[in-house]
N, C-alpha and C positions, 0 to 999 in steps of 0.2 A: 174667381178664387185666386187668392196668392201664394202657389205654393211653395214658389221657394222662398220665399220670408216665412212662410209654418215650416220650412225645414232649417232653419237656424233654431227657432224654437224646438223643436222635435229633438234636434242634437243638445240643446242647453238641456233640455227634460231629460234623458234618456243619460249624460253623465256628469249629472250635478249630486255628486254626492260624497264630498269633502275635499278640503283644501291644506294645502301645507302650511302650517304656522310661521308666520314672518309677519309682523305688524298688522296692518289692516290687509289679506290677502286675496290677490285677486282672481277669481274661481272661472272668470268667466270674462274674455273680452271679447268686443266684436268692432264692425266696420259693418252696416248693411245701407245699400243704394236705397231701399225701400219698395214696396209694392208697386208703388203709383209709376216709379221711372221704368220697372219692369212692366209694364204693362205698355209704354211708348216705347220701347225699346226696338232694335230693327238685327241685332246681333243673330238673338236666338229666334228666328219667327214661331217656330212651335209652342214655346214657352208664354212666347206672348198670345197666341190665339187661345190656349188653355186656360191662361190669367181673364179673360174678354170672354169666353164662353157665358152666352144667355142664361144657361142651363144652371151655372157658379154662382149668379147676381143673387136669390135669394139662401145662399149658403153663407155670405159674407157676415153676416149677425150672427150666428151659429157659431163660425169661428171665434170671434170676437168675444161670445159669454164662455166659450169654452176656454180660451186662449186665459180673459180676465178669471178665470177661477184658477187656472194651472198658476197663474201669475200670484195670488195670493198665498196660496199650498207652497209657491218656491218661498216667498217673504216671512212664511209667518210658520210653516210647518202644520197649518193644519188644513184638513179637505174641508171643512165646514167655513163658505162665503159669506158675511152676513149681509142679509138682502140691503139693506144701508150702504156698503162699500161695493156693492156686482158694477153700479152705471160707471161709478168713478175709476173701476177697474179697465171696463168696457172701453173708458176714452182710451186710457194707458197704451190697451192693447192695440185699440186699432191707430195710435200713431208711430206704435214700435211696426206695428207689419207694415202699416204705408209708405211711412216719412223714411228720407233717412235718418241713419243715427250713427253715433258714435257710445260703444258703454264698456260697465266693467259692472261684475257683477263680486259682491265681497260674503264671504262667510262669516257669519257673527255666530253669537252662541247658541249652542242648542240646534236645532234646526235651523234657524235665523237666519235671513242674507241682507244686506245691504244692497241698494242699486245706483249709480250715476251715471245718467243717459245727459247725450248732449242730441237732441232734435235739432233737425232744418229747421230754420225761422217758419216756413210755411207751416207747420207741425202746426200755430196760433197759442199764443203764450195764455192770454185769459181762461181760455176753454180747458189747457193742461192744467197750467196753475192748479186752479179749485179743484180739477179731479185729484189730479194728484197729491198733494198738499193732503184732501181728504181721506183716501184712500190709505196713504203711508200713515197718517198720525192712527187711522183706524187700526194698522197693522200695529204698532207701535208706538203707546200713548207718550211711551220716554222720550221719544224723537221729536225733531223739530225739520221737516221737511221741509225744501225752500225749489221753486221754480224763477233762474233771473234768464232772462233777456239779455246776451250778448254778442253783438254784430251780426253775423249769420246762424248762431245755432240758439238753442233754446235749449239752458242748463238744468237739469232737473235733478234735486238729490233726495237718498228719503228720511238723510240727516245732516243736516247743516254743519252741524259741529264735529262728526267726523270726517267730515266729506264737503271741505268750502269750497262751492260751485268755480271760483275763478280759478286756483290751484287743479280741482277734477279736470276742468276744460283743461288746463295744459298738460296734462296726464292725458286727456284722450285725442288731443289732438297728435300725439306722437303714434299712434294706431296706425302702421302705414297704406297704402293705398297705390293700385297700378291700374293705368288704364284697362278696360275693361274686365274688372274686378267686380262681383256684382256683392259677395259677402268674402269678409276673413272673422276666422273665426279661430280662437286659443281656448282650450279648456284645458284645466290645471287641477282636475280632483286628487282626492289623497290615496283612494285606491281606485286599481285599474289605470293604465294607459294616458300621458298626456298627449292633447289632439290639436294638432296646428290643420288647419281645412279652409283653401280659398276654392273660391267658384268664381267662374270666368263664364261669360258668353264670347262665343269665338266660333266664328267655322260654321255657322249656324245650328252649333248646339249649348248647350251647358258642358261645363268641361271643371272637373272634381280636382283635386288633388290634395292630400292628406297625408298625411304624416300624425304616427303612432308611436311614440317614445314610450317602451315600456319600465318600469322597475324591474331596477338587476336581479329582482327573486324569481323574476319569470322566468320560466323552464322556457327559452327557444332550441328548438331543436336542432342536434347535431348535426344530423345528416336529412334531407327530404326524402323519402323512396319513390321510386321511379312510380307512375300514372300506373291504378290498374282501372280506366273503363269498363262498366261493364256491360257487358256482351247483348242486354237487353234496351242499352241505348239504340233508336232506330230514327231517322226521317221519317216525315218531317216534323221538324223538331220547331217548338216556341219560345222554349227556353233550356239551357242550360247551365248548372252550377258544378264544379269542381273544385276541394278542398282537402291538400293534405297536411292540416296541421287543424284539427278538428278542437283542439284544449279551449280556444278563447271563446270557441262559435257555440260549445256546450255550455259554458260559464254564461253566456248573454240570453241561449235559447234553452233553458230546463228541457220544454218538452221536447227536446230530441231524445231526451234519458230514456221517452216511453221506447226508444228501438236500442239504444248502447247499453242502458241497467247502467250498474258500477264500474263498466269497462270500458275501456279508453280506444277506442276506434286510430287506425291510421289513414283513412279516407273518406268522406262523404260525396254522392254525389245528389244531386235534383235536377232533373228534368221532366219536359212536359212536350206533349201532342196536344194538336189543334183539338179543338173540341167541335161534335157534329151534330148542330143542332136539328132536328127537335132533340134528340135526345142528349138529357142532364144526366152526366158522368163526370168521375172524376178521371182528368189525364193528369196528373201529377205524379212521378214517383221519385222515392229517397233508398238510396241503396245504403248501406253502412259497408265497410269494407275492415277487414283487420280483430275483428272479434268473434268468440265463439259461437257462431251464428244457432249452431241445434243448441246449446244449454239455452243464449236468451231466447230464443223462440220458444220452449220448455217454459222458459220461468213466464215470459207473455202470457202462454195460454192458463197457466197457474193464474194469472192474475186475473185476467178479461172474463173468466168463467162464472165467477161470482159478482161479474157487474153485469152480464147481459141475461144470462139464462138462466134466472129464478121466475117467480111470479109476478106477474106486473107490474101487481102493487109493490112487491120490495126492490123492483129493477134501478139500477143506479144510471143507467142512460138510454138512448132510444133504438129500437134494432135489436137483433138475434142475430147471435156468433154462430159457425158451423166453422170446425176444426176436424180435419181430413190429417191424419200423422203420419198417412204414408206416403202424402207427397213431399214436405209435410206443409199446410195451409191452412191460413185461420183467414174468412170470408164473414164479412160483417152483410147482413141482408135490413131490406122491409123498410128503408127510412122513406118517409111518403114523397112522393113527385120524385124519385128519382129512377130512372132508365139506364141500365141494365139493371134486375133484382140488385144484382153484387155490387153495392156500392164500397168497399173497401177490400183491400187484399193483405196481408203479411205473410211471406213464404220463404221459406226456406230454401225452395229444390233452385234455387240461381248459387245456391253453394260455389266461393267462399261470401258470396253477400249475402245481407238480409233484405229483403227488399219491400217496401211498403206504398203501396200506391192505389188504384183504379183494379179492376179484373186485368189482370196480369197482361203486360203488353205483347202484342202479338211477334214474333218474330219475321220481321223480312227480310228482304234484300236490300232495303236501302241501310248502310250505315252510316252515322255522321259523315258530313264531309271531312276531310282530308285537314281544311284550312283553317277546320272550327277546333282540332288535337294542337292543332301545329300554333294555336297562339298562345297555348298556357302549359305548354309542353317545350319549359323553359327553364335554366337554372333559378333558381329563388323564388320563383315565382308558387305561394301555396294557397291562391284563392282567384277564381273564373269564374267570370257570372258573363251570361249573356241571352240576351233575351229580345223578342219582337214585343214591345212593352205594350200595347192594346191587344194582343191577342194574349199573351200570357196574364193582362190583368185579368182579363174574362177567366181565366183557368182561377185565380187565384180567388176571383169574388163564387164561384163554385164551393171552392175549399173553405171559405169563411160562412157561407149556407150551411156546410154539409155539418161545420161544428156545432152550430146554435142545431140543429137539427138531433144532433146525437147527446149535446148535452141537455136537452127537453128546454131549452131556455125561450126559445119560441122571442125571441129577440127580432123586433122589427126596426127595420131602416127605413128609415124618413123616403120617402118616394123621389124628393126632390132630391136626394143625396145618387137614388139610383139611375136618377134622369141625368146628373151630371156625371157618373161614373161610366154609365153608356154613352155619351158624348165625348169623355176624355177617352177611351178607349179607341175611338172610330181616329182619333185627330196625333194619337201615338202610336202609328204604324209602324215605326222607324226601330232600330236598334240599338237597346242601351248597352254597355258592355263595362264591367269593374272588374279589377286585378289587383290582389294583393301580391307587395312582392317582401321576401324581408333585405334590406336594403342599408342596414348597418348596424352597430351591436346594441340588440334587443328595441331594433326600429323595423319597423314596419312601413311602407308608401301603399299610398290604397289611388289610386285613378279610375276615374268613370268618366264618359262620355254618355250622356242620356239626352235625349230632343226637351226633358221636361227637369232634371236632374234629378227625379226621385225612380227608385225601381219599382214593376207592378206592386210585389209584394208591400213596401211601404204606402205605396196611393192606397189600395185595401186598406193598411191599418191606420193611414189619414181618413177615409170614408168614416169607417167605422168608428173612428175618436166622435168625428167630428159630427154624424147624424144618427147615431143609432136612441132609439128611443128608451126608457125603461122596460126591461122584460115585460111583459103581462104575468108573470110566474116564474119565478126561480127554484123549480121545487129540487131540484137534481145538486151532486156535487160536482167542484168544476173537476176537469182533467185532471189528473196526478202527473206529477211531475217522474215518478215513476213507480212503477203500478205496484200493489201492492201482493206481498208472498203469501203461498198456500200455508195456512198453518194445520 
């Protein structure tokens, strides 16, 4: 698998969605070393035995058709491939993840992007050529796509007459570049955050750094308030997150609405315990801090009551709620193969949190360490992730069971996608760790240190991009973004 070449992609996917007007504009550039160098590489060894996992080899076509469909959805705006343009896609893709490249990607109208990639000579120009030339006029019968051969790179545009391959080349050859630089990456959309992001092997890890320039209409906040931890954080811990400036994280993740509603939280946190097998539990939990914890927990159970406990034929998802108001607790039961009954929790009695997780964590005596407050318990700093990345993925491919389980979607994963998820798991022991800090007017720096650069939580929603099969049945509605009121 190559994952960090699917994470340059993942970041283009995730904020391509408009550009500033100024001539032909550029929405997207990059610099990537390519797959094949990361996988000889001796910088990050983790990285590279993940990229060489047996387990990856037949995932690598999977990417590929998935990659070339995303690839046509960004060029042309629509999800529908036409089986004629998937192979000539197919090639595109797998010499953007491979090869290196130099690109810039442009906004045309409408949905529309333009592309000009400059490939390593090894990229093979006859093989591009045809795909691509094919591929782009399919997108684009107005276009005159052109593939030239020039000293070391191999120039590819998806229209000639906007974009004259010799002029592109010296436009992308100015893209700059530092030793041990594995991707840089500019995105320049029109709404939300522009993102400058290099990745470096160093030190034998991946090693992140980002920069977030937001528009001066963004609310950054005055003052930070001081950590409130909550009290049911305990040892031993797999992961931890801490965040107090919650406004960007709700805009990007809706369903945390299912626990804030309309109210604007001043904390989040997430953490997780080991998990003990044989038994399938959830250790995950999210506290919300800074909101009316009894009205939304009121308006929850207002909502959740007429999705679980009607009649079976009318039930909107899987499981039976039990709501206990004097402690007060709403406990989701019955989803099959899971151990303890209580596969889910929301309660209130951790007042002033809300807190949503597994059957309510036990209280002990171990409390976090000392060393794990003291690193994001820091001026400016309003975002803390750290995590044991193969043991928390395991938590996190739990949590992705438990939702195809409750939303009846009965969604199965390719075996070969769980044969390498259990292999990246065993080979990511090690500690990722990302911090946001804000670091200038209405900028943000984001650093992560990860053995593999990606967090559990994103390898999960790699896995699941990447192998999940069609439902057998989708009879159920998906998640609400937030639930809906008693009338």
């Amino acid at each position: 698998m190559r994952l960090l070449s699917c994470l340059s992609l993942v970041l283009a996917v995730c904020c391509w969605t408009g550009c500033k007007p100024s001539g032909p504009p550029v929405e997207v550039r990059w610099r990537f070393v390519g797959g094949d160098t990361l996988q000889r590489q001796t910088n990050a060894p983790v990285l590279r035995e993940a990229l060489t996992l047996k387990e990856g080899a037949p995932l690598f076509g999977l990417l590929v058709t998935n990659a070339a469909e995303k690839l046509w959805q960004l060029t042309t705006g629509e999800t529908n491939v036409p089986a004629s343009a998937l192979p000539h896609g197919a090639i595109i893709a797998e010499a953007l993840l491979g090869k290196m490249s130099l690109g810039h990607v442009y906004r045309g109208a409408g949905e529309r992007r333009d592309w000009a990639v400059a490939f390593s000579a090894e990229a093979g120009s006859d093989n591009l050529k045809e795909a691509w030339t094919k591929f782009f006029a399919a997108a684009n019968p107005a276009a005159t796509p052109a593939v030239t051969a020039s000293g070391p790179w191999v120039v590819a545009v998806s229209d000639s007459k906007q974009f004259p391959p010799a002029a592109i080349l010296t436009e992308l050859a100015k893209i700059p570049a530092e030793a041990g630089d594995a991707l840089r990456l500019d995105l320049n959309p029109a709404k939300g955050p522009a993102v400058t992001l290099v990745a470096q092997l160093k030190d034998g890890v991946v090693r992140l750094n980002s920069k977030l320039k937001f528009p001066g209409s963004t609310a950054f906040p005055a003052s930070l308030p001081n950590w409130q931890v909550p009290r049911l954080v305990r040892d031993p811990l797999v992961q931890f997150a801490a965040v107090r400036w919650p406004a960007p994280l709700l805009e990007q993740f809706p369903a945390l609405r299912l626990l804030t509603g309309d109210s604007q939280p001043t904390q989040l946190f997430l953490w997780g315990n080991p998990l003990a097998p044989p038994v399938v539990d959830l250790r995950t939990y999210v506290a919300v801090v800074g909101i009316d914890s009894q009205k939304r927990f009121n308006e929850i159970v207002s909502g959740l009551e007429p999705l679980f406990n009607v009649a079976e034929s009318n039930a909107a998802y899987e499981g039976r709620i039990t709501i206990e108001p004097s402690l007060p607790r709403i406990s989701l039961h019955g989803l099959p193969g899971l151990t303890p009954p209580t596969a889910l929790v929301i309660t209130n009695d951790t007042a002033p949190y809300l807190l949503l997780g597994g059957a309510r964590p036990v209280l002990s005596s171990n409390r976090p360490p000392a060393e794990l407050i003291q690193q994001f318990d820091r001026s400016g700093v309003v975002f803390y992730h750290w995590e044991i990345t193969g043991e928390a993925l395991r938590n996190w491919v739990t949590v992705d069971q438990m939702r195809d389980m409750v939303l009846r979607e009965r969604a199965h994963i390719r075996a070969a996608v769980s044969r390498w998820v259990q292999a990246l798991a065993a080979k990511t022991e090690l500690n990722t760790v990302t911090e946001a800090s804000v670091t200038g007017d209405h900028e943000l720096t984001v650093l992560r240190k990860a053995p593999v650069g990606l967090t559990a939580i994103e390898l999960t929603a790699l896995a699941r991009w990447l192998g999940e099969d069609a439902p057998l049945e989708r009879t159920r509605r998906t998640v609400p973004a937030a639930l809906p009121r008693k009338r």
